[in-house]
Structure formats: structure tokens, C-alpha cells
C-alpha positions in Angstrom: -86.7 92.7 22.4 -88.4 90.8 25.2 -89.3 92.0 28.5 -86.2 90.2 29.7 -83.9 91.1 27.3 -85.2 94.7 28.1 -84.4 94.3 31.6 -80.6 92.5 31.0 -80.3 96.0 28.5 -81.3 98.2 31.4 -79.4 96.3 34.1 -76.1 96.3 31.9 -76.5 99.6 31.7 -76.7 101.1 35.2 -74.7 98.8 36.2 -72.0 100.0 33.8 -72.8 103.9 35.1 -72.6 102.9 38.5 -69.2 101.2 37.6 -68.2 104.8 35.9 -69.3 107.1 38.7 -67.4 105.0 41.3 -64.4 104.9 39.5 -64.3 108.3 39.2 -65.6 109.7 42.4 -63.5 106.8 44.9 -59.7 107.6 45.6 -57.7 104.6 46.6 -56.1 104.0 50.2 -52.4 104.6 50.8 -50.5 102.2 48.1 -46.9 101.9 49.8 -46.5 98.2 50.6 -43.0 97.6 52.5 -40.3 95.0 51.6 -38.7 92.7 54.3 -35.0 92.8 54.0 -34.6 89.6 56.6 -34.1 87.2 53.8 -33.4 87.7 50.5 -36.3 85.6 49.0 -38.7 88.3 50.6 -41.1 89.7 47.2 -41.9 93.3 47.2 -44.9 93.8 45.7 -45.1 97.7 45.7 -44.6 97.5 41.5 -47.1 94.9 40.8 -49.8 95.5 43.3 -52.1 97.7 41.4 -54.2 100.7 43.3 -57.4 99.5 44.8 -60.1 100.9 44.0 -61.7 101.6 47.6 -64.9 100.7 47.1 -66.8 101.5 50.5 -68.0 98.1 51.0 -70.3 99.3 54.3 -70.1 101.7 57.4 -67.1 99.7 59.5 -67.1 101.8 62.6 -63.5 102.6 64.5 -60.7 100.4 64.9 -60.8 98.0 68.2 -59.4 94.9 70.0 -61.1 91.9 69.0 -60.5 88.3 69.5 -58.1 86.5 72.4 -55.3 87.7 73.6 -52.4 88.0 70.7 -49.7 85.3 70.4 -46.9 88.0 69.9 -43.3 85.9 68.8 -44.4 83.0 67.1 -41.9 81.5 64.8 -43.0 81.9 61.0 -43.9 78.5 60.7 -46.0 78.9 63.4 -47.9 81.0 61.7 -47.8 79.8 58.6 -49.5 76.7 60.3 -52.4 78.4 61.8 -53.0 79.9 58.4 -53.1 76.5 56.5 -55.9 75.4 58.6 -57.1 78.4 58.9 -57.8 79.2 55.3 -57.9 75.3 54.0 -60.4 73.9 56.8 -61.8 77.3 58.5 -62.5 79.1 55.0 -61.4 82.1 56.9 -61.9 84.1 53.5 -65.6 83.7 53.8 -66.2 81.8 57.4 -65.2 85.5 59.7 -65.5 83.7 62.7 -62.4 80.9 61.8 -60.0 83.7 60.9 -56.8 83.5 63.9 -57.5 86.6 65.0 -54.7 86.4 67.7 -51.9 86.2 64.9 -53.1 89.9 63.4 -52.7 93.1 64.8 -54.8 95.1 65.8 -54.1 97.8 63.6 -53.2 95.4 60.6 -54.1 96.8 57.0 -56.1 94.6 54.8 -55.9 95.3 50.9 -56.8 93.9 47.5 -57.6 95.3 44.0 -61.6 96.8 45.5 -61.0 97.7 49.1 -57.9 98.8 51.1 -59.2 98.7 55.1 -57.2 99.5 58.0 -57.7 97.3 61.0 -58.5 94.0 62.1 -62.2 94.6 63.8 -63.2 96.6 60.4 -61.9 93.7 58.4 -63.7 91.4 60.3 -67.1 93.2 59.8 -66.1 93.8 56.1 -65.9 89.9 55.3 -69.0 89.1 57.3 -71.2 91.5 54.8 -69.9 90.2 51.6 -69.9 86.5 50.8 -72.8 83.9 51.3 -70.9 81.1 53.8 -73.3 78.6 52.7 -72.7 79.0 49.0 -69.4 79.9 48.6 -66.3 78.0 48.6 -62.5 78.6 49.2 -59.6 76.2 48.0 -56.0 76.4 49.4 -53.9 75.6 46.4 -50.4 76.3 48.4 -48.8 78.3 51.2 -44.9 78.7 51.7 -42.7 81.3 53.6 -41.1 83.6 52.0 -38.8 85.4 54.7 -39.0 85.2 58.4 -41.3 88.2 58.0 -43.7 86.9 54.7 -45.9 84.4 54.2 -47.4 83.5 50.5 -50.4 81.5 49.6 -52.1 80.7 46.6 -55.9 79.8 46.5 -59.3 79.9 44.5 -62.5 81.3 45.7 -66.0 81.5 44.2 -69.9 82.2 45.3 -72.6 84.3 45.7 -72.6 87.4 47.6 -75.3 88.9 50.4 -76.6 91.2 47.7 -80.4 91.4 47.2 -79.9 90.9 43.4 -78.2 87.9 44.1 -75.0 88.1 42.2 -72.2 85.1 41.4 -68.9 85.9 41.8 -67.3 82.8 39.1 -64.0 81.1 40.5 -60.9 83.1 40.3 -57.1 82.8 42.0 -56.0 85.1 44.7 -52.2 85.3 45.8 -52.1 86.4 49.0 -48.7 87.9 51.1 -48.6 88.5 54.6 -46.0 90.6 55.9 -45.0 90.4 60.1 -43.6 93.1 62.3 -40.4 92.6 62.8 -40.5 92.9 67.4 -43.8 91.1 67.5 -44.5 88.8 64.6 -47.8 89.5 64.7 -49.1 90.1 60.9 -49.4 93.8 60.1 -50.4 93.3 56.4 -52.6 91.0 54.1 -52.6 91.5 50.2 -54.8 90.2 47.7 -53.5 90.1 43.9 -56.6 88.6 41.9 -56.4 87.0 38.5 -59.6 89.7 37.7 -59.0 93.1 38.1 -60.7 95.3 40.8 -63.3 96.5 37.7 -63.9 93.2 36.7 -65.0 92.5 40.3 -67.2 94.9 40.4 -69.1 94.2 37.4 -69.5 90.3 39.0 -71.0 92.5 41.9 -73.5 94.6 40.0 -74.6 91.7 37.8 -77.5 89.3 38.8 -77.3 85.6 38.6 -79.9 85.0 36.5 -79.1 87.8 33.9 -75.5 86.1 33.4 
């Protein structure tokens, strides 16, 4: 074959051993997710929501404050509010600095079918590493309430990521449910389910655009 069919060969096939050796060596965080009982239309998601995988995205450093000062009590349309704008004009999912951090906790856990992070500053470090702002795109495609104490949304996001190799992540749906502690109504919990699954994801990652 051609040099550059000699270096796809080669490509696709570290980046298929690096895809073995971390599913093999990672363990996933802690998989419990809770179920509201404030309303009856609440979804626990404990049987769908698959593992993650726990890929160490970077170094995150200890959990710590970050942000104003929380807006503990908010009514769930409140909330669900700040998160329409937040995520349909602030792109929080790859603009960091328009997520409502004063809405989260602190301590809130952040998890979806790669990564399964514990705390708000961490998460916030996490999302400014990963996808290029100026070349990636989020689309809010809906957002309802589920309970007084979940939030659902429904959106598409695509892009490159801050990789050297310069890989494309093509457009795929993300249902996202936010659950809110019950004194506080601060959100305590985000989940990702993808329409790709967390290996999928990682082959996007490992792959360069210009060997797709």
C-alpha cells in the first residue's frame, strides 16, 4: 500500500490497542444513580445508564468552591431556565466559562458513558481540556422537568477536540438528567446517555481527522 495507507494501517492499529489496554486496565466510578420519589414522573436511570468507562481525561486536582455564591431553593423551573440559556445560548457543554455554576454543588457528580468525575471545580477543568470552542457546536433540541427534583434535556453536539492529532468527534444526541437535593435544590447530579457508546467515543478520540 501507500505511505498513507501504511500510516491509516498503523494508526488503526494502536489506536485499537490503546482502546484494549484501557478497557481493560480502567475500573469505572461508583454506578448507583438515585431515583426521586417527589413525583411520580421522576425516571430512574440506574438500569439503562451503562458503566462508564473512567477514562482519566487529565490530572483534575481536589475538589473546591468555584463560582458565585450558590442560589440554594430555587424553584425547578428556575433552574430549568438558567439551564435553557445556559446550554442553548452559553454552550455550556463546550463554552466552561457559561456553565451556572451557582445552581451546582460543590460536590456534584458528573457522569457519562467515558468519564464519571466528582465535583464541580474538577468538572470544570475537565470540559475546558477537551473540546475546541471555536469549532465545535452544541444544539438544545428540548428540556422539560421531570419531578420537582429532575430536569431532562435532549441535545446534539459535534467538533474537534484539543488533541495534537486533531481528531473529529461527528454529531451525536446526548440525554442529559439532572437530579436536585432535596433541602437545597442545588443540582447534585448530571448524566450523560449518548446515542455512541463510551468505546465508540473513544475510537472518534484516537482517530485523526484526516485519516477518517
Amino acid at each position: 500500500p501507500s505511505y498513507k495507507g501504511r500510516r491509516k494501517i498503523i494508526v488503526s492499529r494502536a489506536s485499537s490497542i490503546v482502546l484494549a489496554a484501557i478497557t481493560a486496565l480502567l475500573t469505572s466510578g461508583p454506578a448507583t444513580a438515585s431515583k426521586s420519589d417527589a413525583d411520580n414522573r421522576s425516571v430512574d436511570i440506574s438500569g439503562s445508564s451503562p458503566k462508564s468507562i473512567g477514562f482519566p481525561v487529565a490530572p483534575l486536582g481536589s475538589v473546591k468552591h468555584v463560582g458565585p455564591e450558590k442560589r440554594t431553593g430555587l424553584r425547578v423551573e428556575i433552574i430549568r431556565d438558567v439551564l435553557e440559556k445556559s446550554i442553548g445560548t452559553g454552550q455550556y457543554f463546550i463554552h466552561p466559562e457559561s456553565m451556572p455554576l451557582e445552581i451546582f454543588d460543590d460536590s456534584c457528580r458528573f457522569k457519562d458513558p467515558t468519564t464519571d468525575v466528582q465535583g464541580l471545580s474538577r468538572y470544570v477543568k475537565a470540559l475546558g481540556i477537551l473540546f475546541d470552542p471555536r469549532r465545535s457546536s452544541v444544539t438544545l433540541k428540548e428540556i422539560e422537568i421531570l419531578s420537582p427534583l429532575q430536569i431532562k434535556a435532549t441535545w446534539t453536539q459535534e467538533g474537534f477536540l484539543k488533541l495534537p492529532w486533531n481528531p473529529y468527534v461527528p454529531e451525536y444526541t446526548s440525554t442529559t438528567f439532572w437530579e436536585l437535593d432535596q433541602e437545597t435544590h442545588l443540582i447534585t447530579k448530571q448524566e450523560h446517555l449518548w446515542s455512541i457508546t463510551g468505546l465508540e467515543a473513544l475510537k472518534e478520540t484516537f482517530t485523526p481527522y484526516n485519516l477518517r
